[in-house]
SEPA-992220 format. One record per atom (N, C-alpha, C, CB): atom name; residue in three letters; x, y, z. Coordinates in pm, 1 decimal. Glycine has a CB too. Example, Ala and Ser with C-alpha at 12.3 -4.5 7.8 and 13.67 -1.06 7.14 Angstrom:
2
N|ALA|1319.0|-569.0|780.0
CA|ALA|1230.0|-450.0|780.0
C|ALA|1320.0|-330.0|780.0
CB|ALA|1130.8|-447.3|904.6
N|SER|1285.0|-225.0|708.0
CA|SER|1367.0|-106.0|714.0
C|SER|1290.0|3.0|787.0
CB|SER|1408.4|-59.8|572.5
***
This chain:
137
N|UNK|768.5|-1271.2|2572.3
CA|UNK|802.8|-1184.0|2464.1
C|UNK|686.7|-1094.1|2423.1
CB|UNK|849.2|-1264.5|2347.8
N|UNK|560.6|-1106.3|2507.4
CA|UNK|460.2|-999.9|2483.1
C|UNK|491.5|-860.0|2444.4
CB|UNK|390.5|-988.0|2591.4
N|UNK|574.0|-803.4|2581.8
CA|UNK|655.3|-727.6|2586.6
C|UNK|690.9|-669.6|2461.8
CB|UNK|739.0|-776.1|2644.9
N|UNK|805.9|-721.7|2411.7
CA|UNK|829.0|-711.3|2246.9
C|UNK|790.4|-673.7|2144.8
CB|UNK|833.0|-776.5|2201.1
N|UNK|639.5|-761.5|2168.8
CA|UNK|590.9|-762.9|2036.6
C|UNK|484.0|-628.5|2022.2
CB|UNK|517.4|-914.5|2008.4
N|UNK|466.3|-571.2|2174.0
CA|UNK|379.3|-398.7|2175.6
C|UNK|526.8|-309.8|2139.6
CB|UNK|287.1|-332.0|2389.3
N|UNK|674.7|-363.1|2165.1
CA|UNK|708.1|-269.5|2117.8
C|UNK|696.2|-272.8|1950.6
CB|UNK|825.6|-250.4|2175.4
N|UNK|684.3|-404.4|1930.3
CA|UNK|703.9|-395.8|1745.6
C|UNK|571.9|-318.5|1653.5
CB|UNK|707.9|-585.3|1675.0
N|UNK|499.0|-292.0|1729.4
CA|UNK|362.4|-244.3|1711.0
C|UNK|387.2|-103.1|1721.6
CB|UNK|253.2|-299.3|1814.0
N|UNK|423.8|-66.5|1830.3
CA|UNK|487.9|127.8|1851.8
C|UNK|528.6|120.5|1759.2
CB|UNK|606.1|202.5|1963.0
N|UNK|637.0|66.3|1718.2
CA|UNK|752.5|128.3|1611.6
C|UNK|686.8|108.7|1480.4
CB|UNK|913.2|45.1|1611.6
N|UNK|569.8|46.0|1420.8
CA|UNK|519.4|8.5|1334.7
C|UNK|395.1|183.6|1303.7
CB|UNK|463.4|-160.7|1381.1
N|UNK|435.6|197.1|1444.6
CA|UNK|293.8|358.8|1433.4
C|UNK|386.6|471.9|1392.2
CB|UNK|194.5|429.6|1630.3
N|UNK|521.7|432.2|1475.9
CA|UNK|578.4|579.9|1454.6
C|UNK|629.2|643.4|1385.5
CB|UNK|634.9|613.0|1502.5
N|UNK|654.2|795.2|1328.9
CA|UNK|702.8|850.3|1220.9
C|UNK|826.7|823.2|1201.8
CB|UNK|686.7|968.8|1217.3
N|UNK|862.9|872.7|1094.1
CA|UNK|1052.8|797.0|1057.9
C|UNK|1130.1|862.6|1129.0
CB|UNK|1136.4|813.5|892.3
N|UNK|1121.2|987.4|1177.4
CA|UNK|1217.7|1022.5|1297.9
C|UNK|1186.1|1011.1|1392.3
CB|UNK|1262.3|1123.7|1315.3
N|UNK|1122.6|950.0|1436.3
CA|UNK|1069.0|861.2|1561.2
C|UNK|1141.6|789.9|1585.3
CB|UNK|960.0|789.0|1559.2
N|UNK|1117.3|704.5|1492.8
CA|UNK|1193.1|561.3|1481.3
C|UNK|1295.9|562.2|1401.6
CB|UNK|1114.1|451.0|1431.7
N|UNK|1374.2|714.4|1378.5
CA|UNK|1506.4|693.7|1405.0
C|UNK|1577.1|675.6|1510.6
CB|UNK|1553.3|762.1|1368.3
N|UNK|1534.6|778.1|1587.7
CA|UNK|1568.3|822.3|1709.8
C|UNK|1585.9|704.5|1816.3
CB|UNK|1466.7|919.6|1749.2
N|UNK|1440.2|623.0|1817.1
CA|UNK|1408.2|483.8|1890.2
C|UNK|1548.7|395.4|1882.2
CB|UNK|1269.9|394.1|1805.6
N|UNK|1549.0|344.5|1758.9
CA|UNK|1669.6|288.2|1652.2
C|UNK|1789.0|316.8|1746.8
CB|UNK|1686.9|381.5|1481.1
N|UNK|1817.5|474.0|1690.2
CA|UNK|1968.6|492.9|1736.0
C|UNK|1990.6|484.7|1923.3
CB|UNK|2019.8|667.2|1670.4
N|UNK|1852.7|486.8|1945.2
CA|UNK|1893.0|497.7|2169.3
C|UNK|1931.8|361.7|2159.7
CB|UNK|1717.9|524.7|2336.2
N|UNK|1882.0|220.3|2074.3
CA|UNK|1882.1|102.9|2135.5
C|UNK|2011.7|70.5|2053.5
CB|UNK|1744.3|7.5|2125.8
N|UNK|2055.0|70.7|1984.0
CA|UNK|2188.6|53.2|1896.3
C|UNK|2292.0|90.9|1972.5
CB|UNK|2197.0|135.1|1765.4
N|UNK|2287.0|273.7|2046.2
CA|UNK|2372.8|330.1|2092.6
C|UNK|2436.0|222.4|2217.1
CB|UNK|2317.3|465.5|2126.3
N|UNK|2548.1|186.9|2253.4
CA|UNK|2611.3|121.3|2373.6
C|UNK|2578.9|30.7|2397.5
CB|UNK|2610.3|164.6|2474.6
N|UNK|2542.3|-37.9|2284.9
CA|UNK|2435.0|-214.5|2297.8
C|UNK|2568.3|-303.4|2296.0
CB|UNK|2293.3|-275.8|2113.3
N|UNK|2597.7|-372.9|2418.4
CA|UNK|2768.6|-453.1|2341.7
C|UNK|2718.5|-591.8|2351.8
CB|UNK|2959.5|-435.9|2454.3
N|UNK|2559.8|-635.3|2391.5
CA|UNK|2498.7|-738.1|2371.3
C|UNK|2399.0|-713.5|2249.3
CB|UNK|2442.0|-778.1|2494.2
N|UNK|2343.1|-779.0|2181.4
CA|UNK|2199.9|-755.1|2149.6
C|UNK|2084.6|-803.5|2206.0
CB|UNK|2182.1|-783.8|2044.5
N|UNK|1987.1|-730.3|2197.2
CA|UNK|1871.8|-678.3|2293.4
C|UNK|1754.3|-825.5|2204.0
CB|UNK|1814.5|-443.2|2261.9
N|UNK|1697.4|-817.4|2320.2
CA|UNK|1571.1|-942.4|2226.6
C|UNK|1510.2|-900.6|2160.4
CB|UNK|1461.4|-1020.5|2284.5
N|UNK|1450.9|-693.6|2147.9
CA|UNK|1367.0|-688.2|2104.1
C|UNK|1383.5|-685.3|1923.6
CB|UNK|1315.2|-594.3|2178.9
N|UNK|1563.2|-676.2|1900.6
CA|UNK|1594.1|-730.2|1759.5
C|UNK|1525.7|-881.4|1697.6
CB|UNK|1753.4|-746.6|1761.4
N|UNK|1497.4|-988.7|1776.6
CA|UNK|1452.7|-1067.8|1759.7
C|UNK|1279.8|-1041.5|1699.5
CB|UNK|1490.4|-1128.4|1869.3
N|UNK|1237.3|-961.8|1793.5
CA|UNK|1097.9|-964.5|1786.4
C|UNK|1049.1|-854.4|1631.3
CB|UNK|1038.2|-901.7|1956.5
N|UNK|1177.1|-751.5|1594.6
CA|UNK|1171.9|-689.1|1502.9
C|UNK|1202.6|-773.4|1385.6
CB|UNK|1240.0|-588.0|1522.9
N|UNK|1282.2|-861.1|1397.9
CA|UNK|1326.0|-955.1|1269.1
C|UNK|1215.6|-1042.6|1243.4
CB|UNK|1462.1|-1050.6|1292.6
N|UNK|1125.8|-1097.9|1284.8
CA|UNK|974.4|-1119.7|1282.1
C|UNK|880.1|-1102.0|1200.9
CB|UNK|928.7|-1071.4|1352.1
N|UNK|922.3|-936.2|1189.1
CA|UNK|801.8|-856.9|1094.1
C|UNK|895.4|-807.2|955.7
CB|UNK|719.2|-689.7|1193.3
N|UNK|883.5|-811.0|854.4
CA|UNK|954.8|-811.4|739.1
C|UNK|921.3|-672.5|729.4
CB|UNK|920.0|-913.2|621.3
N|UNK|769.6|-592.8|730.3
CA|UNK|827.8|-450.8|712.0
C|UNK|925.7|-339.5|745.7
CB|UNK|768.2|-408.4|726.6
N|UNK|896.2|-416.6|870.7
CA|UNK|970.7|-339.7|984.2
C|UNK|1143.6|-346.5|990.1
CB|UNK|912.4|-404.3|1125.9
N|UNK|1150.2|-485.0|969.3
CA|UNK|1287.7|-495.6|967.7
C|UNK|1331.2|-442.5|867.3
CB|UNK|1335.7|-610.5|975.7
N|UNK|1279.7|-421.9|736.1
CA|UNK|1304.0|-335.4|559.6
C|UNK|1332.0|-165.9|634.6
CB|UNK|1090.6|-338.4|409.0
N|UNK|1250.9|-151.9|702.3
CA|UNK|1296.5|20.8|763.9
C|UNK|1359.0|4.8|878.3
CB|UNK|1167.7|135.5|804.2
N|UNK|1420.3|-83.6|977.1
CA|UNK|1476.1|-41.7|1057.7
C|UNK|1634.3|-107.7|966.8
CB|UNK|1413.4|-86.1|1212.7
N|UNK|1678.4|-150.4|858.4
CA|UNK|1763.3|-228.4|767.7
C|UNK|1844.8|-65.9|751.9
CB|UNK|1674.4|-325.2|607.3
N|UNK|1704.9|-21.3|723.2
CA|UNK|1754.8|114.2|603.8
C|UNK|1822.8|230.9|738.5
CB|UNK|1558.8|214.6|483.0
N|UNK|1741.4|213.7|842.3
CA|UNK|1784.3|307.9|931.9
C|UNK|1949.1|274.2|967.2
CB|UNK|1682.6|302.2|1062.6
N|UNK|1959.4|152.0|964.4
CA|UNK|2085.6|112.5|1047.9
C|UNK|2177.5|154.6|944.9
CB|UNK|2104.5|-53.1|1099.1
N|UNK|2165.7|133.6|814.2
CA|UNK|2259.1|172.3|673.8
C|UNK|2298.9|336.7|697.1
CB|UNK|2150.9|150.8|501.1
N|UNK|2176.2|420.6|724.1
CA|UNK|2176.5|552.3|699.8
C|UNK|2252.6|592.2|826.5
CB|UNK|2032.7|616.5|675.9
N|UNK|2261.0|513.5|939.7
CA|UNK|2311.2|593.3|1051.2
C|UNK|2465.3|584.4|1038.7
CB|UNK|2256.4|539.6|1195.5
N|UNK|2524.3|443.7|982.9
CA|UNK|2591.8|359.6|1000.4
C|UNK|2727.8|492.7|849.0
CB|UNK|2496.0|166.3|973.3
N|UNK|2626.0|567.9|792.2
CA|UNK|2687.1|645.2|681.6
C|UNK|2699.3|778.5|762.2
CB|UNK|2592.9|653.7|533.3
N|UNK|2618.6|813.5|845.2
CA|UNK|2585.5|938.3|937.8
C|UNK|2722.4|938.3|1013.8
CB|UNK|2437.4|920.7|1049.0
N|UNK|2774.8|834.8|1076.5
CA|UNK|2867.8|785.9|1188.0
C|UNK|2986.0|823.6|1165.1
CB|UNK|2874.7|648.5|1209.6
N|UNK|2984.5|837.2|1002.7
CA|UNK|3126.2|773.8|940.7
C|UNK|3240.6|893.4|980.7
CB|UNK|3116.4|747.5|742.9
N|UNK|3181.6|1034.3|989.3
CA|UNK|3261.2|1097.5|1014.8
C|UNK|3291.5|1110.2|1198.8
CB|UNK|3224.3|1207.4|935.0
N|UNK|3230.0|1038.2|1268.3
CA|UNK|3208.7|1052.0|1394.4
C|UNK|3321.8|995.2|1489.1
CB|UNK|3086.0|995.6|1416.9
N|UNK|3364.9|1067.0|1554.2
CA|UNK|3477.9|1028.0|1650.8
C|UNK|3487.7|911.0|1703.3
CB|UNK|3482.8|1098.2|1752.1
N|UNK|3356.4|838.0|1760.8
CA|UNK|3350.5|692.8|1774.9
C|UNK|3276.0|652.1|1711.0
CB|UNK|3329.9|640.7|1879.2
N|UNK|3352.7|610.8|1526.1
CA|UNK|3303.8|573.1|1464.6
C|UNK|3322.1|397.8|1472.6
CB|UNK|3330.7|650.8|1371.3
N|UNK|3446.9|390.5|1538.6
CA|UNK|3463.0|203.2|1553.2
C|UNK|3394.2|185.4|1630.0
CB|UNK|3591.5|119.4|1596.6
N|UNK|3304.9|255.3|1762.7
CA|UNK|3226.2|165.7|1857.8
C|UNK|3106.8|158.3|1800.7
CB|UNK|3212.1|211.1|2001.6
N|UNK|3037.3|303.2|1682.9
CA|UNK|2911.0|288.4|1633.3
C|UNK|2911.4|165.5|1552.8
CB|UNK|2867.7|405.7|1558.2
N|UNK|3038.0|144.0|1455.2
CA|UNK|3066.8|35.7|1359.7
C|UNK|2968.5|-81.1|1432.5
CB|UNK|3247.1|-5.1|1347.7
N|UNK|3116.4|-91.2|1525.9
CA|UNK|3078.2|-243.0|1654.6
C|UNK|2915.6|-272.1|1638.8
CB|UNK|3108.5|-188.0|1873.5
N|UNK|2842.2|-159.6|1723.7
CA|UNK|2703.7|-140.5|1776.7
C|UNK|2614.9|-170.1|1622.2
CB|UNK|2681.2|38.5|1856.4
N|UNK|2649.0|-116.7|1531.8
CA|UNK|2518.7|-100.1|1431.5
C|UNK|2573.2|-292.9|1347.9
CB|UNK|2536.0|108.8|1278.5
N|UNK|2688.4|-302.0|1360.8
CA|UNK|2721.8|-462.2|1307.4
C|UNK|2677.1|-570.0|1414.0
CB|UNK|2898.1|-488.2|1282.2
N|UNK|2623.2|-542.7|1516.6
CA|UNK|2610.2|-611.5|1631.8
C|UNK|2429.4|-654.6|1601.8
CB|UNK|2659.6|-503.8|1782.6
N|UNK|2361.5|-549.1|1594.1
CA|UNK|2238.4|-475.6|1539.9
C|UNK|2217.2|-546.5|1415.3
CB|UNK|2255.6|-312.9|1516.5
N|UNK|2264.7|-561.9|1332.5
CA|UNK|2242.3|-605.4|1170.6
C|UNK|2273.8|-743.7|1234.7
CB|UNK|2359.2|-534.0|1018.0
N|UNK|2326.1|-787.9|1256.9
CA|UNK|2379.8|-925.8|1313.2
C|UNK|2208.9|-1039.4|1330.9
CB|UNK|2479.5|-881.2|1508.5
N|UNK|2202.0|-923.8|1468.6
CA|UNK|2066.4|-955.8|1561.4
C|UNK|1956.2|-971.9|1488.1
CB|UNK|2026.5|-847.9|1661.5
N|UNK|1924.3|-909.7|1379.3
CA|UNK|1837.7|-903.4|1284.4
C|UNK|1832.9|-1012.1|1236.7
CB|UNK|1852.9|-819.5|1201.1
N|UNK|1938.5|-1056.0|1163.2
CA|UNK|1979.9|-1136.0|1030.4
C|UNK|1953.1|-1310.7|1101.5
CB|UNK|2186.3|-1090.7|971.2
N|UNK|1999.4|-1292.3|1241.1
CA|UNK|2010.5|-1437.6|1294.9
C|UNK|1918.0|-1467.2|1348.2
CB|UNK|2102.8|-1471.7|1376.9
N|UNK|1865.6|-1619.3|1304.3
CA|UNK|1701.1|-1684.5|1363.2
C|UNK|1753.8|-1698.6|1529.7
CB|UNK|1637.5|-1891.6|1273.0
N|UNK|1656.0|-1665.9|1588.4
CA|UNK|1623.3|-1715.6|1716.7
C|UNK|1652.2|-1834.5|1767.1
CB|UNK|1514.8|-1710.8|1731.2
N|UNK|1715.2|-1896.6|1876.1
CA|UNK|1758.4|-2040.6|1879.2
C|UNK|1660.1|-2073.6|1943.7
CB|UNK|1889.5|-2086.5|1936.9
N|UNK|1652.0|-2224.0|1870.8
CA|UNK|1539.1|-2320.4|1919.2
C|UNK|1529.2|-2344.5|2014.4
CB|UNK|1527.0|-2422.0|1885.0
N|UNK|1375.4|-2321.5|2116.8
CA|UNK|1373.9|-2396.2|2240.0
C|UNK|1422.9|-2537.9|2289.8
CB|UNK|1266.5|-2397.6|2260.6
N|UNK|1518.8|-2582.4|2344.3
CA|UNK|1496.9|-2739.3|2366.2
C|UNK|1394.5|-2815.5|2394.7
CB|UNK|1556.3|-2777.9|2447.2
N|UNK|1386.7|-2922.2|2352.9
CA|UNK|1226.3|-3000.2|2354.9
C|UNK|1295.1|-3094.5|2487.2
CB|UNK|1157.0|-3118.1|2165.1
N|UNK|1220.8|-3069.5|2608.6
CA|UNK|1233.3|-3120.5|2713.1
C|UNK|1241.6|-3307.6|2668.4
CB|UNK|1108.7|-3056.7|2807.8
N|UNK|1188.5|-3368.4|2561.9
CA|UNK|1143.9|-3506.2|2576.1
C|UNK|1282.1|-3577.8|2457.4
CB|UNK|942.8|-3526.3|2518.9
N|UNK|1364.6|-3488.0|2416.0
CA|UNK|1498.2|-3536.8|2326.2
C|UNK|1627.4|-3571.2|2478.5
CB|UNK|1565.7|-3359.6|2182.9
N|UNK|1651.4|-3665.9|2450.2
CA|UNK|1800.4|-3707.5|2505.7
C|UNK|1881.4|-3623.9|2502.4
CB|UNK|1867.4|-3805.3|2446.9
N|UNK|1983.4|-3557.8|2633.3
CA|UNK|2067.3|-3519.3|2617.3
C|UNK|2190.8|-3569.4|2539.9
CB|UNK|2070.2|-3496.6|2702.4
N|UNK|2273.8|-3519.7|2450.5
CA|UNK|2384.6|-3615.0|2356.5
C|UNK|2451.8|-3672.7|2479.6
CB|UNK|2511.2|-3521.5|2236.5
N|UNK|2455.2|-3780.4|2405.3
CA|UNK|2582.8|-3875.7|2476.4
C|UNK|2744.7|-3826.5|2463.9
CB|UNK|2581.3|-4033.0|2397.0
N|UNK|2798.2|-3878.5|2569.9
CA|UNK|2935.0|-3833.6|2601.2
C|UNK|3001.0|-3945.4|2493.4
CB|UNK|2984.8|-3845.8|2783.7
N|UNK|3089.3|-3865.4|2385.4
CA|UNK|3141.1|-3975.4|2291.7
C|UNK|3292.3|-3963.8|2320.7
CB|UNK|3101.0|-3952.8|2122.5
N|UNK|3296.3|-4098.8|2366.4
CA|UNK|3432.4|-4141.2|2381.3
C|UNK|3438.9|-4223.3|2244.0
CB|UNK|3465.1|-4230.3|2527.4
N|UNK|3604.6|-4263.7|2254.8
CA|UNK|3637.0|-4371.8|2160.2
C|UNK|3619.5|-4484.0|2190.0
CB|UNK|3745.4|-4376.6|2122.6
N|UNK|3587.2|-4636.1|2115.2
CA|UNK|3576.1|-4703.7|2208.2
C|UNK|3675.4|-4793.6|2208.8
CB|UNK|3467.7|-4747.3|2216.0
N|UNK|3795.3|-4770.7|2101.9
CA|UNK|3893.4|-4870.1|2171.9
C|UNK|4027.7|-4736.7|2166.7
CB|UNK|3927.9|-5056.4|2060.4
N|UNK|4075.1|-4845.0|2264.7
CA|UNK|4204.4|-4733.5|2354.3
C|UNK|4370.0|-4782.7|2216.3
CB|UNK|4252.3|-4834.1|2624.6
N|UNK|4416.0|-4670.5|2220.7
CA|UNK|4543.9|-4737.6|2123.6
C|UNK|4644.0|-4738.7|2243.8
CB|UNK|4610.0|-4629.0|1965.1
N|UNK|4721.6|-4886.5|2252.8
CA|UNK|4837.0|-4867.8|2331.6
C|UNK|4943.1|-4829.9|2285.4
CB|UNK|4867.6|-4957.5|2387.5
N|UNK|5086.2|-4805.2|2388.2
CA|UNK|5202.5|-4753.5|2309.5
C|UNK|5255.6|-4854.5|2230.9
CB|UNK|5309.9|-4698.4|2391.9
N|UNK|5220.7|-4968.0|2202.6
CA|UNK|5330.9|-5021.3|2078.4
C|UNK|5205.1|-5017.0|1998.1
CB|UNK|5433.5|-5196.5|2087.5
N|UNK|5106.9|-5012.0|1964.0
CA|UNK|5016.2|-5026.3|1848.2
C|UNK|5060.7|-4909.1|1736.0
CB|UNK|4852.2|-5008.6|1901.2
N|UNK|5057.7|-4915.0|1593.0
CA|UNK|5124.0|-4846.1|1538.9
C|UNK|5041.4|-4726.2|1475.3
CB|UNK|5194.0|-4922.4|1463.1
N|UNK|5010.4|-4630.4|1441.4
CA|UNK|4929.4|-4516.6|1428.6
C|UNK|4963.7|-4455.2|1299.3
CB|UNK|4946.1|-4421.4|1543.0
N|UNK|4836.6|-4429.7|1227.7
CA|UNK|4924.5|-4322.2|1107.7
C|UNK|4970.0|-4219.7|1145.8
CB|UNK|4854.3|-4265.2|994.9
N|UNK|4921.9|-4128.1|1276.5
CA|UNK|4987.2|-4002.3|1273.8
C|UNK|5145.3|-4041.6|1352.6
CB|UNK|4881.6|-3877.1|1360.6
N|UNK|5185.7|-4120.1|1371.6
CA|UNK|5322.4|-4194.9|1412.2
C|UNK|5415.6|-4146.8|1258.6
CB|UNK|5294.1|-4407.7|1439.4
N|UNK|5371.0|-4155.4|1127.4
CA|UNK|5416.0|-4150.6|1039.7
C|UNK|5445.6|-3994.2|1013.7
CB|UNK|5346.4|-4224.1|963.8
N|UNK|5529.2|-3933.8|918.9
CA|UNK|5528.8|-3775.6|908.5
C|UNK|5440.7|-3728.6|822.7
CB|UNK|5652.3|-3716.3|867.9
N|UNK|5382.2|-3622.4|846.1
CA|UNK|5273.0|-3550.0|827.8
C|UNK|5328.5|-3553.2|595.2
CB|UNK|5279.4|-3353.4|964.5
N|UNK|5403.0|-3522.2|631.0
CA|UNK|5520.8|-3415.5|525.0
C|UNK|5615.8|-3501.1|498.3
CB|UNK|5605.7|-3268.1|597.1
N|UNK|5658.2|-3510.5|362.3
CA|UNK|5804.4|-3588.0|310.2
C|UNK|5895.6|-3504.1|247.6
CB|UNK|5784.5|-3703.1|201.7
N|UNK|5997.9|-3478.6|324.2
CA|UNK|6110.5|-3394.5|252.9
C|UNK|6130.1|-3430.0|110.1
CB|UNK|6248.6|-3413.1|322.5
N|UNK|6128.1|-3326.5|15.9
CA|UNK|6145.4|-3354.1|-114.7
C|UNK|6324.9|-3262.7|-90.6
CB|UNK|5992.6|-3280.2|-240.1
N|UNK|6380.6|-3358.5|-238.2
CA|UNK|6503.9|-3225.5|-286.9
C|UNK|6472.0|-3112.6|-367.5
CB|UNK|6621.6|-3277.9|-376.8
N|UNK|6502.0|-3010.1|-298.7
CA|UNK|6507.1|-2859.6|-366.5
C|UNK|6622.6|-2823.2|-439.6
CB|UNK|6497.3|-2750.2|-265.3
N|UNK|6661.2|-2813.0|-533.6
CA|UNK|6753.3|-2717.3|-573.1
C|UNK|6818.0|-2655.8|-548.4
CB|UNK|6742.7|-2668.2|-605.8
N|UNK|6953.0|-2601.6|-538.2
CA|UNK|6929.7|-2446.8|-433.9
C|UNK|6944.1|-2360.3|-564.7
CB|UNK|7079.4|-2396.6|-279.2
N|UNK|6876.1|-2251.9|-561.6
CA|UNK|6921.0|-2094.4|-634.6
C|UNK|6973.8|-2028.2|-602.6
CB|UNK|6860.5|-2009.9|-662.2
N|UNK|7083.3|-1982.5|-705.1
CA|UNK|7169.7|-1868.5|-679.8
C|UNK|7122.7|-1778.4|-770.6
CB|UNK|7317.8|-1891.2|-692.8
N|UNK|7063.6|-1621.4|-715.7
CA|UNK|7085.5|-1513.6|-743.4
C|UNK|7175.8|-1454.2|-781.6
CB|UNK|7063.5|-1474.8|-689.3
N|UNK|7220.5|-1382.0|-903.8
CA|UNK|7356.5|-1299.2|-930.4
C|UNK|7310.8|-1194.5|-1015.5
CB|UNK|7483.3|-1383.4|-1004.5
N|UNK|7413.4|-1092.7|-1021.3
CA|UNK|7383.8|-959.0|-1042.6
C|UNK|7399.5|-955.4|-1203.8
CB|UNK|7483.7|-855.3|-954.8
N|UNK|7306.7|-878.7|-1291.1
CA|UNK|7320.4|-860.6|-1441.8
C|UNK|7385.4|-859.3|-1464.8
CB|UNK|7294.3|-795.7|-1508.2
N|UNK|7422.3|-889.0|-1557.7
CA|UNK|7566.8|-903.7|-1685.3
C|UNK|7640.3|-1042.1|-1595.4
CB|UNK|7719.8|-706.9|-1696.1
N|UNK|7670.3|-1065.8|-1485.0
CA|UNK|7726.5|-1171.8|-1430.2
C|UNK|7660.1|-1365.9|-1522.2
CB|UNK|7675.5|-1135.9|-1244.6
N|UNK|7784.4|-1355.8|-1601.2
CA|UNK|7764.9|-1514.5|-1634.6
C|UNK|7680.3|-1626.1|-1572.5
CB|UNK|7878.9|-1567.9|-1621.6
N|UNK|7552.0|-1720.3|-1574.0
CA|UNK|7564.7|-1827.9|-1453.7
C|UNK|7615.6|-1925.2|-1442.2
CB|UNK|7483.4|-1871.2|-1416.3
N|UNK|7711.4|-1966.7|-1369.1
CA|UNK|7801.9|-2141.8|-1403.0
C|UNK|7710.0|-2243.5|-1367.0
CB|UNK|7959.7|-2185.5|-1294.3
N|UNK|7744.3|-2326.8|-1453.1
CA|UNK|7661.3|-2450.7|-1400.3
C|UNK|7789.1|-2565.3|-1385.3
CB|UNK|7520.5|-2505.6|-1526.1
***
């Protein structure tokens, strides 16, 4: 993630339409998100102006013909930001165990879901009738 982290450093130099511009190439047609959202969510300044960029573009868009794929792309983007990085696995933890049940129910053993979920109650029935019409009981 070296990589990354010189880009988080560029974007930390460059002017705001710089790093609009930067912003909108990597947003544009992203239908994954990119790691280097990870490495931007990192730095709290950065992510505070690239937050604001994604808001401002995301208002820019609105009149834009593909405004549902920018939607997609800049919610995809805010996403990437917002979500921690998943934990490396620690090579020396146990893989989980396969959990079975450990006792088997046979067919005559009796089960609560054997029973009905739901108990028919009595309803009423209603009759609807038109104004001025009497109701009989």
């Amino acid at each position: 993630m070296p990589a990354h982290d010189a880009i988080v450093e560029q974007w930390l130099a460059m002017s705001h339409p710089d790093l609009i511009n930067h912003v909108r190439r990597l947003v544009r047609g992203a239908s994954r998100p990119s790691p280097v959202w990870t490495a931007v969510a990192a730095h709290p300044v950065l992510v505070a102006r690239v937050r604001g960029i994604l808001s401002a573009l995301h208002a820019q868009m609105a009149d834009h013909r593909d405004h549902a794929m920018w939607t997609l792309w800049i919610t995809n983007a805010r996403h990437a930001l917002t979500t921690p990085p998943p934990a490396p696995a620690r090579p020396d933890t146990p893989p989980p165990e396969d959990v079975s049940p450990s006792t088997r129910l046979t067919a005559g053993s009796a089960t609560p879901a054997a029973t009905p979920s739901h108990r028919p109650t009595a309803v009423t029935p209603v009759t609807f009738r038109a104004p001025g019409h009497p109701a009989a009981m």
